[in-house]
C-alpha positions, 0 to 999 in steps of 0.5 A: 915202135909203135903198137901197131908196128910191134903188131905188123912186125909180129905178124910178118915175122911169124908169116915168114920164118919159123922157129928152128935150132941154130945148125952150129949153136942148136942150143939156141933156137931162131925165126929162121926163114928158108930161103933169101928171095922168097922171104924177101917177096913174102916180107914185101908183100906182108908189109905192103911196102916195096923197098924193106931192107934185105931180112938179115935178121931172118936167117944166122949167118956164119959170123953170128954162129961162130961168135955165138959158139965161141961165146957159149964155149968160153962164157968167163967173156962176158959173165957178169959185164954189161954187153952191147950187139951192135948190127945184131940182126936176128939177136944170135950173138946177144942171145948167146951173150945172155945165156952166158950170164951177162949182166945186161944185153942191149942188141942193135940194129937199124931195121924195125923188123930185126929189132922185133925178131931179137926180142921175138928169138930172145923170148923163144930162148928164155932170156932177158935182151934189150933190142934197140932200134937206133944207128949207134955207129957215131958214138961209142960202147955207151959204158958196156964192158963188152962188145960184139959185132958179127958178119957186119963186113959186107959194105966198104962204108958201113965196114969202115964205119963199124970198124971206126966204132970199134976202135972207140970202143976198144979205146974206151977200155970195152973188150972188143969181139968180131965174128966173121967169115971172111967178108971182103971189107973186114980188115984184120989190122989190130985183130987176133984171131982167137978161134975158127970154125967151118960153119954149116950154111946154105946154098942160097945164102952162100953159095956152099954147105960149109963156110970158115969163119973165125973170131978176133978180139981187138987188140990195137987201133989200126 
C-alpha cells in the first residue's frame, strides 16, 4: 500500500471500529465494529467508494476465535514453526499464533483494509505479524511449517480454492489447521476434528448468541 493508502485505511479504520477484547479469546484485544451494515455505509462513505469488499476484518468471527482459543490452549502447535494465516481478516488466528511463540507470522488477505487492521490489531497486541496483501491460493505454504485458515467456507469457489491450497500445503509437509462454524461449503473429508466450542456472537452477524464451532487439522488429501 501506498503512503496515502496506509493513511486513509487508518483513518477508516479508527472511524469505524473501536478497540474491544475478543468475547472467547479476551486475551487478545481487536478493532471491532458494532454492527455489519452500519460499518458497512460508514466504510463507503469514508472511503468515498461504493463497491468496498464486505469488512470481514472489522468483526472475530466464530472460526477465528475457536482457532485462535484453541492456538492459545495448545501454544506447542506452532512455537517456534514459521506460520502462514491465510484469508486472515482481522489478524485474530495470527495474533494468537504469535503470542504463541511463533518464529514468524505472515497474515494474508486480499483486501487492503484487512491488511492495515492486521497489522493495526497486531501493534494493540504487542506482537510482531507480517500482513501481506497478495491471493496466495494458486500456489502453496511458501515454506511455513504451519498453516491456519478460518471461517473461510462461506463461498462454493473460493472454498473449493482454500481447500485446494490446503491440501498442497499439507502435501508439501506444513501442519494444516481449520477453524470453522460449520459454514456450508467446508467439506470435512480428509479433517479431524481436534476441539469444539460454543462461541459468543451476535445477532446481526449470525442470527444467534452462541454458535459451535470446531477446529481440524488436516489429516489426508481428499
Amino acid at each position: 500500500m501506498s503512503a496515502a493508502a496506509v493513511r486513509s485505511a487508518r483513518r477508516i479504520i479508527a472511524a469505524t471500529t473501536r478497540l474491544t477484547k475478543v468475547p472467547y479469546v479476551p486475551e487478545i484485544r481487536l478493532q471491532q465494529a458494532d454492527d455489519p451494515f452500519t460499518v458497512w455505509e460508514q466504510l463507503e462513505q469514508e472511503a468515498g467508494q461504493a463497491t468496498l469488499p464486505p469488512p470481514f476484518w472489522a468483526f472475530p468471527w466464530a472460526g477465528g476465535q475457536a482457532l485462535a482459543r484453541h492456538l492459545l490452549d495448545h501454544p506447542d502447535l506452532v512455537t517456534g514453526t514459521r506460520v502462514l494465516d491465510i484469508a486472515s481478516g482481522s489478524g485474530l488466528v495470527a495474533i494468537a499464533a504469535a503470542r504463541c511463540g511463533a518464529l514468524s507470522v505472515t497474515a494474508a488477505d486480499v483486501d487492503e483494509i484487512a491488511v492495515r487492521a492486521i497489522s493495526v490489531n497486531a501493534a494493540a497486541n504487542g506482537v510482531s505479524v507480517t500482513p501481506l496483501l497478495a491471493d496466495l491460493l494458486e500456489g502453496d505454504a511458501g515454506g511455513a511449517g504451519v498453516v491456519l485458515c478460518a471461517d473461510a467456507f462461506y463461498e462454493k469457489d473460493l472454498a473449493q480454492r482454500i481447500l485446494a491450497f490446503l491440501q498442497r500445503a499439507h502435501a508439501g509437509g506444513a501442519r494444516v489447521l481449520v477453524g470453522d462454524p460449520g459454514r456450508a461449503f467446508l467439506r470435512t473429508a480428509g479433517l479431524r476434528r481436534v476441539a469444539s466450542f460454543e462461541i459468543p456472537v451476535t445477532i446481526a452477524l449470525e442470527g444467534m448468541t452462541v454458535k459451535k464451532a470446531a477446529v481440524y487439522e488436516m489429516t489426508a488429501s481428499s
